[in-house]
N, C-alpha and C positions, 0 to 999 in steps of 0.2 A: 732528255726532257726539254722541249719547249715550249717558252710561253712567251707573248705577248708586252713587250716595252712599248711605255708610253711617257715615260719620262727617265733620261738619266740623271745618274749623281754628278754636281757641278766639278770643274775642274778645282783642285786646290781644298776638296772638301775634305775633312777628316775621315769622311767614308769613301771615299773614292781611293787614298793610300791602302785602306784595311781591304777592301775588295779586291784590290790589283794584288796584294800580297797572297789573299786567298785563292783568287784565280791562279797563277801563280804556283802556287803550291800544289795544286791541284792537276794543272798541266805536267809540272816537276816531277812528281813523288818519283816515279818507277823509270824515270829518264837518266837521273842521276845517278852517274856510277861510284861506287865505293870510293876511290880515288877523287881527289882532287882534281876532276877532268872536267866539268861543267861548271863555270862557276856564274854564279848569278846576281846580278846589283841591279837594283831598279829595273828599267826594261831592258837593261841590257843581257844578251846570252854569250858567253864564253865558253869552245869548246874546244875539247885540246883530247888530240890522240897519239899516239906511235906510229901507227900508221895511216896510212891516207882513205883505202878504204873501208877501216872503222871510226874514221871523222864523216866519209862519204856518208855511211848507216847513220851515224848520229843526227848529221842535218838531216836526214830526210825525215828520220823518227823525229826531231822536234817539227819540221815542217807539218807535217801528218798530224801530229797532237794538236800545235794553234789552229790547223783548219777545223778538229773538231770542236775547236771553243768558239767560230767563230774569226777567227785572229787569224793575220798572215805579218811573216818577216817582212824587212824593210828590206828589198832588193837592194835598194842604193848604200844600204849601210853596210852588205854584206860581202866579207872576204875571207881569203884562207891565207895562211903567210906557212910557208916550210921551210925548214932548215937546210934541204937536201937539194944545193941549186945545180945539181943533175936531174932534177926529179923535174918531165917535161908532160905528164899525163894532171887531166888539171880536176877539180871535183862541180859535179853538176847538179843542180839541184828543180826538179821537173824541166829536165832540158834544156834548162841554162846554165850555161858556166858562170859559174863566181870566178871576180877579178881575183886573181893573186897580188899578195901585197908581201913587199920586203921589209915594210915596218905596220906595224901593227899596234894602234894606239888604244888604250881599254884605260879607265877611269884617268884620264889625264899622265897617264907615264907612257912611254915609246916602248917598245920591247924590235930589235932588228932581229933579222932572218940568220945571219949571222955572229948572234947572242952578243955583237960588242953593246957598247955605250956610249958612244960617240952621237949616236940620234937623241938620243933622253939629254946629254948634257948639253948642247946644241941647242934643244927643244928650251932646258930650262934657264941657260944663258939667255937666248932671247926673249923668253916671258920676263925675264928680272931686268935686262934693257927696253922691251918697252913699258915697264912698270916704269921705270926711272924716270924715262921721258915724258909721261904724262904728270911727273911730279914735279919733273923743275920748272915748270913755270909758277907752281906755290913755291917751292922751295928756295928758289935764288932769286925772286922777287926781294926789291927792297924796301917796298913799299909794307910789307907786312915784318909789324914788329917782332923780333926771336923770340918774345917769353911767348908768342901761338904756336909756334914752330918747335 
């Protein structure tokens, strides 16, 4: 069914969140697999398989749904990370290859290709150094008395 837009709902609106949830859901429903293999936050899509090419069938199934709503992925945001760094055949998605990436960042935490931790704590040592740094200049100022501090 289409119809006719002449005005959208503004960014930041309380119907603009309920709409995008219901789009959303809508695109979702029959995409999502039983498993914890899709996982979805805001606009973001996360998709995770065993193998490579039922990750390949998933993007292109979700590619396929957003174009029936209207919608397309964000090429530039888009990658695939594998565990298996013998694995030299890459995943395409309408003729493009998606970058491969060795780390893989989704709601603020690192996840590496080779499942250590050394990127995540890396990642969060430096957001807590440069937190630091933009505080001492309140902080060891002596000009501002300790009872604000």
């Amino acid at each position: 069914m289409e119809f006719p837009i002449s005005l959208g709902v503004h960014q930041g609106s309380a119907l603009s969140t309920l709409l995008f949830v219901v789009i959303m859901d809508a695109i979702s429903h029959d995409l999502q697999q039983p498993i914890l293999w899709t996982l979805l936050y805001a606009d973001d899509v996360m998709l995770a398989s065993e193998h490579k090419i039922e990750l390949q069938r998933q993007v292109q199934a979700w590619c396929g749904r957003l174009r029936i709503f209207g919608l397309k992925r964000n090429v530039k945001e888009t990658e695939y990370m594998t565990t298996d760094e013998d694995e030299s055949s890459s995943i395409k998605v309408n003729g493009i290859e998606l970058p491969r990436t060795s780390v893989f960042q989704y709601l603020g935490s690192a996840t590496a290709s080779d499942g250590g931790l050394l990127v995540e704590v890396n990642s969060r040592v430096s957001a807590a150094w440069s937190k630091w740094r933009s505080l001492t200049g309140v902080l060891c100022d002596k000009k501002i008395p300790e009872r604000l501090i």
